[in-house]
C-alpha positions as CSV (number, residue, x, y, z in Angstrom):
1,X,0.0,0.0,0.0
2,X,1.1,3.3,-1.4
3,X,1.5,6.2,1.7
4,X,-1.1,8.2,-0.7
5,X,-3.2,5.3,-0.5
6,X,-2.9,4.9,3.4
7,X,-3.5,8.3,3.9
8,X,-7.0,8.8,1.9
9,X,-7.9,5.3,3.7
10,X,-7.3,7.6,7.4
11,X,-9.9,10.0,5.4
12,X,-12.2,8.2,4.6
13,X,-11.7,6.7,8.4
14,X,-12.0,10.0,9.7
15,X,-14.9,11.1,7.5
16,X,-17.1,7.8,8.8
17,X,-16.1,7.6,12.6
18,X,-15.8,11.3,13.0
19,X,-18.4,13.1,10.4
20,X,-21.0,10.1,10.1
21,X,-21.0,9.6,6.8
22,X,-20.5,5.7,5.9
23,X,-17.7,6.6,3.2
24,X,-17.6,2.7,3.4
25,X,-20.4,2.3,1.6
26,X,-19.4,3.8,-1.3
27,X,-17.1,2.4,-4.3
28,X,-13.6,3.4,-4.2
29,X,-13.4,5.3,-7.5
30,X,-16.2,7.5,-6.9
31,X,-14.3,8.1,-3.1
32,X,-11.0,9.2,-4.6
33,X,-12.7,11.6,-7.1
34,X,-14.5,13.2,-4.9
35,X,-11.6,13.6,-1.9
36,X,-8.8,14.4,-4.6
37,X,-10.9,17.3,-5.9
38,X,-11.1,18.3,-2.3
39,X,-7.6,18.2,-2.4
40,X,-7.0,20.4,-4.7
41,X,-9.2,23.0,-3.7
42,X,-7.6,23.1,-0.4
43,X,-4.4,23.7,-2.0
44,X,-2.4,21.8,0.3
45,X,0.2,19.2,-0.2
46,X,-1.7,16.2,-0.5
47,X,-3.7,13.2,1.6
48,X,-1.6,13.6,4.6
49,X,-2.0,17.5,4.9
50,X,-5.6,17.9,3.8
51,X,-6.2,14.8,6.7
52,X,-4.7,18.0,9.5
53,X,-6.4,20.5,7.5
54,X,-9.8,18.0,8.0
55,X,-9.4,17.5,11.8
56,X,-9.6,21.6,12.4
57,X,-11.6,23.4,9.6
58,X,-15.1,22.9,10.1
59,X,-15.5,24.6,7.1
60,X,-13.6,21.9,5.0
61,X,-15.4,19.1,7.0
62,X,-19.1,20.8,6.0
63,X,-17.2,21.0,2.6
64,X,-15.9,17.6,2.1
65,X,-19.6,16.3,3.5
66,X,-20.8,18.3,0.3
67,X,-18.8,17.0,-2.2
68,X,-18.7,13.2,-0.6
69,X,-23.5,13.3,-1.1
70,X,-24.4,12.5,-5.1
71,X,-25.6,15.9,-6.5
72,X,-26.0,14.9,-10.5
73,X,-29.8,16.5,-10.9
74,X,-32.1,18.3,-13.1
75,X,-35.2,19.2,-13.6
76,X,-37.2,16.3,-15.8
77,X,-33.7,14.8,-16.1
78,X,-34.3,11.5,-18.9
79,X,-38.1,12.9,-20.0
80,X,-38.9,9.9,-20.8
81,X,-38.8,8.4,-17.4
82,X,-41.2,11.6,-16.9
83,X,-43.2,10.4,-19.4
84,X,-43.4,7.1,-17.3
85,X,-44.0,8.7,-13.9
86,X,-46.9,10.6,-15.4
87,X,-48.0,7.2,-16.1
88,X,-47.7,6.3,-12.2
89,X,-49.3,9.6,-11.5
90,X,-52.5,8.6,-13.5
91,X,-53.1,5.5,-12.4
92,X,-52.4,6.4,-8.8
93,X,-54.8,9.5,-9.2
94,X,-57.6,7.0,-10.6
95,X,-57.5,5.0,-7.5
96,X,-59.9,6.9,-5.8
97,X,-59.8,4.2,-2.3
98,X,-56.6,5.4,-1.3
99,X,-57.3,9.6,-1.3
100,X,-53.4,10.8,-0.8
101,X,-51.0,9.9,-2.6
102,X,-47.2,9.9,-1.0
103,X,-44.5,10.0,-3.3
104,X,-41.1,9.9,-2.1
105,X,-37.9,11.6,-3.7
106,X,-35.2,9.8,-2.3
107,X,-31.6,11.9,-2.3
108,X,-33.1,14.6,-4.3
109,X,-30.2,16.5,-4.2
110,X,-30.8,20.3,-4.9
111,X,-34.5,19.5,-4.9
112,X,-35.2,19.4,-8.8
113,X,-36.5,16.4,-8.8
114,X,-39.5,16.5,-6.5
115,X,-40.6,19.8,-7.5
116,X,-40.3,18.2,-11.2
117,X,-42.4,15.8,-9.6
118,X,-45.1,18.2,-8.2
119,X,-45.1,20.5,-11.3
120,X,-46.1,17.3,-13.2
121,X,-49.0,16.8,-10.6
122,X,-49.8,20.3,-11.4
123,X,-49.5,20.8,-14.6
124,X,-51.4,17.2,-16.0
125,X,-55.4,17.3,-16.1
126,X,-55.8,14.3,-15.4
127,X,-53.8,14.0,-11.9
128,X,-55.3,15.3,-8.8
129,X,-52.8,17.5,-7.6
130,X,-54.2,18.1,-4.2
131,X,-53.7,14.6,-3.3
132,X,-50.3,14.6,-4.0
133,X,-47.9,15.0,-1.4
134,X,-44.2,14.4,-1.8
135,X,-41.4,13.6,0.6
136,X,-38.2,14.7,-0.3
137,X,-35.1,14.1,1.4
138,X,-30.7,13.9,1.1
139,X,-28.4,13.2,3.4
140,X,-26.5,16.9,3.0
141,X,-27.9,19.3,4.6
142,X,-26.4,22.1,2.3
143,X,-28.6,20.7,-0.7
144,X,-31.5,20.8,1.0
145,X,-31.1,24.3,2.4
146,X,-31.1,24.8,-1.3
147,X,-34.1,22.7,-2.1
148,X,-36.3,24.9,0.5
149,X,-35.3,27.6,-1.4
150,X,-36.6,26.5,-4.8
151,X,-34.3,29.1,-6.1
152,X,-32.0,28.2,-9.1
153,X,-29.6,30.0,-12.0
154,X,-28.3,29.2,-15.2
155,X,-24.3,28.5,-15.7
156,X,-22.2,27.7,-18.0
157,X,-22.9,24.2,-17.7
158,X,-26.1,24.0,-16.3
159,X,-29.7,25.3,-18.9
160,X,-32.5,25.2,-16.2
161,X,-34.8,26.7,-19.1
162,X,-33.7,23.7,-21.1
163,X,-34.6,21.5,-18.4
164,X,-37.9,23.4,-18.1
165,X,-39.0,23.3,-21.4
166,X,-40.3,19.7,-21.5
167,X,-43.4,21.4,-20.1
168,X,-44.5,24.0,-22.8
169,X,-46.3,26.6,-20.1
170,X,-43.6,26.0,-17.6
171,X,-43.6,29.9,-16.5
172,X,-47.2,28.9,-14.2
173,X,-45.1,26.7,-12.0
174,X,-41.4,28.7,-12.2
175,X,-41.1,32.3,-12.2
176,X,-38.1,33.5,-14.4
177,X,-36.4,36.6,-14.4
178,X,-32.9,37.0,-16.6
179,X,-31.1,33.9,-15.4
180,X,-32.7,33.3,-12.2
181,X,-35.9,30.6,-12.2
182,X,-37.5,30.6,-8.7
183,X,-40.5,27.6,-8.2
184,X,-44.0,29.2,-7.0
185,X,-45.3,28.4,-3.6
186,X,-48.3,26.4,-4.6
187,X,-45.1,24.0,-6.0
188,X,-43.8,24.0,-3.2
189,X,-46.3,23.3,-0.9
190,X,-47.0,20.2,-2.3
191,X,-43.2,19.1,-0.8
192,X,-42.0,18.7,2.3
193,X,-37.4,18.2,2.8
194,X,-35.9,16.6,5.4
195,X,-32.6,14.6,6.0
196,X,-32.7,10.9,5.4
197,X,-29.7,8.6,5.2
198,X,-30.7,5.4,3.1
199,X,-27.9,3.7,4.7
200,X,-28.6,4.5,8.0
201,X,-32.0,5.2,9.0
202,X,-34.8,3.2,9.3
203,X,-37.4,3.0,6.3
204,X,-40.4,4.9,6.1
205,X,-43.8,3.5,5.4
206,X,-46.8,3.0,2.9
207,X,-45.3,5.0,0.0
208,X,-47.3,4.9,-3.3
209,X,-44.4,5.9,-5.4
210,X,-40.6,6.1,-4.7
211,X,-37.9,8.2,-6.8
212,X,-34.7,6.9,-6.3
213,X,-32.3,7.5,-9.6
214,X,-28.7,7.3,-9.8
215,X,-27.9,6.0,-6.4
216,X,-27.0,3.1,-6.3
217,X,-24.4,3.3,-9.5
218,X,-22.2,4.8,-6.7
219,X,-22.9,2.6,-4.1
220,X,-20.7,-0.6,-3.2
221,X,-22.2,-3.7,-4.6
222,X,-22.2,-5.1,-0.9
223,X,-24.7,-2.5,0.2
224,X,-27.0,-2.1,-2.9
225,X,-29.4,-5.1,-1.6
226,X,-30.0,-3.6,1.8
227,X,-30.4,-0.3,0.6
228,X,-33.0,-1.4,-1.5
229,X,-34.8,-3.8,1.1
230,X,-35.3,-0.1,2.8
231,X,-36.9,1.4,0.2
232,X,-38.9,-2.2,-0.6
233,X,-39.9,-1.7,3.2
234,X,-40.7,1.9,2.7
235,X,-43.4,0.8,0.4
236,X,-47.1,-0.3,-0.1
237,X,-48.0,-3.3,-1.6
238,X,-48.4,-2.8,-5.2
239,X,-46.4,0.9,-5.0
240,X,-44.4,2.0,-7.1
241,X,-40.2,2.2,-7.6
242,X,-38.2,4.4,-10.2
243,X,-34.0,3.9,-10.8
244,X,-31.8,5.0,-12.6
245,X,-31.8,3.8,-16.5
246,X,-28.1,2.3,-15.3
247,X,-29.1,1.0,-12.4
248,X,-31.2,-2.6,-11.8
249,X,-32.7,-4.8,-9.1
250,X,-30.2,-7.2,-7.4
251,X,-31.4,-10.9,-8.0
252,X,-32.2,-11.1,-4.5
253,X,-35.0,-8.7,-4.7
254,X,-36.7,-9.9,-8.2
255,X,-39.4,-11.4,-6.1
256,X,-40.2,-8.5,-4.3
257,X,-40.5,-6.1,-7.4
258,X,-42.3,-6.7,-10.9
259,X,-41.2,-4.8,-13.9
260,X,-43.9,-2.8,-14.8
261,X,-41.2,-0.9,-17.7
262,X,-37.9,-2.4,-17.9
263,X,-36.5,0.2,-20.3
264,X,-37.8,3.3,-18.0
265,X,-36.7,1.1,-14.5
266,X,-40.3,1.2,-13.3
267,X,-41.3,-1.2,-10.9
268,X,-43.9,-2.3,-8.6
269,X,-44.0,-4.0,-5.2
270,X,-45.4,-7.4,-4.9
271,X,-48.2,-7.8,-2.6
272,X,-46.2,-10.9,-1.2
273,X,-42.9,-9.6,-1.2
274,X,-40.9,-9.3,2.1
């Protein structure tokens, strides 16, 4: 083992014992990316220093937490999927029995996704928009300050009227002025943020939908199954699951979801599944 190596290993250490964030979890490319670009920021020497620099800036630490939580988002990101959770929306809206509907955005990240989720609601005639309530929660508490904001701006990498534009009347749910696109209260409304480890904390209960995309392509094989038994926990019987387009069910857990679109990663809990 390479003293480099040894020394992003007492990182990662640090970051799990110390911080509470189970870097162990995680696969070890997507680790080193994320710590070397800490690095570098930092401008110090290398593993060894930014590990001192760690142990006494609480600003690095908050930092480092950042850049260590998966933050890839978008609004309506893959419309397609969209396409396929308007679907969901539908048929959950038909069902009359149940009333509200929960939906759960799970480490939604700047918040783009649930609100893309509630605009939907909003925006499709044949959803019932007051009987959708969505859950939305991250494990970093910096994107979710965000999230509550509902407050987002163009950059040079990053098009939010692109994004927007899937929906052709988009200005009744975001107001827009020059490069600034803030989401409307009655949006916001329909969601509720709060933190949520998958890894860690216990699984909710008797979800109709749950939103969980491009998780688990970062995620250590070892912990993808049990990750998922939370979410399959976290769910109704017959409710519904969205992944990535990457991502798939572990073997293990083909009896306790049915694919209900293979292509789009939609699936549905089994009434008998465990």
């Amino acid at each position: 083992m390479t003293n480099e190596t040894a020394a992003l290993e007492s990182i990662l250490e640090y970051v799990e014992s110390e911080l509470a964030f189970a870097s162990s979890h995680y696969n070890d490319s997507y680790l080193d990316r994320r710590v070397s670009s800490r690095v570098r920021r930092a401008d110090v020497g290398g593993y060894e220093d930014y590990l001192e620099l760690l142990r006494t800036d609480l600003d690095e630490q908050e930092a480092l937490l950042d850049a260590l939580s998966i933050n890839v988002t978008g609004f309506f990101r893959n419309p397609d999927v969209w396409e396929g959770i308007r679907d969901v929306l539908r048929t959950l809206s038909d069902d009359r029995k149940r009333g509200r509907i929960r939906a759960w955005s799970a480490a939604c990240a700047d918040g783009r996704e649930p609100y893309s989720l509630s605009i939907l609601a909003h925006a499709d005639p044949a959803i019932d928009e007051s009987a959708v309530h969505v859950l939305a929660t991250d494990i970093s508490e910096t994107a979710l300050q965000t999230a509550r904001e509902g407050v987002y701006e163009d950059t040079r990498t990053t098009d939010i009227d692109d994004q927007l534009s899937v929906l052709k009347d988009y200005e009744r749910f975001v107001d827009r002025s020059g490069d600034t696109f803030r989401v409307r209260d009655r949006v916001k409304r329909s969601v509720t943020f709060e933190r949520h480890d998958l890894i860690n904390d216990d699984p909710k209960s008797d979800f109709d939908l749950i939103i969980c995309r491009n998780l688990f392509i970062y995620i250590d094989n070892e912990y993808k199954t049990p990750m998922l038994e939370t979410i399959a926990d976290s769910l109704r019987p017959g409710g519904y699951l969205v992944i990535g387009k990457s991502e798939t069910i572990p073997p293990s857990l083909t009896s306790v979801f049915s694919v209900c679109d293979g292509r789009l990663r939609i699936y549905r809990r089994e009434p008998t599944g465990s």
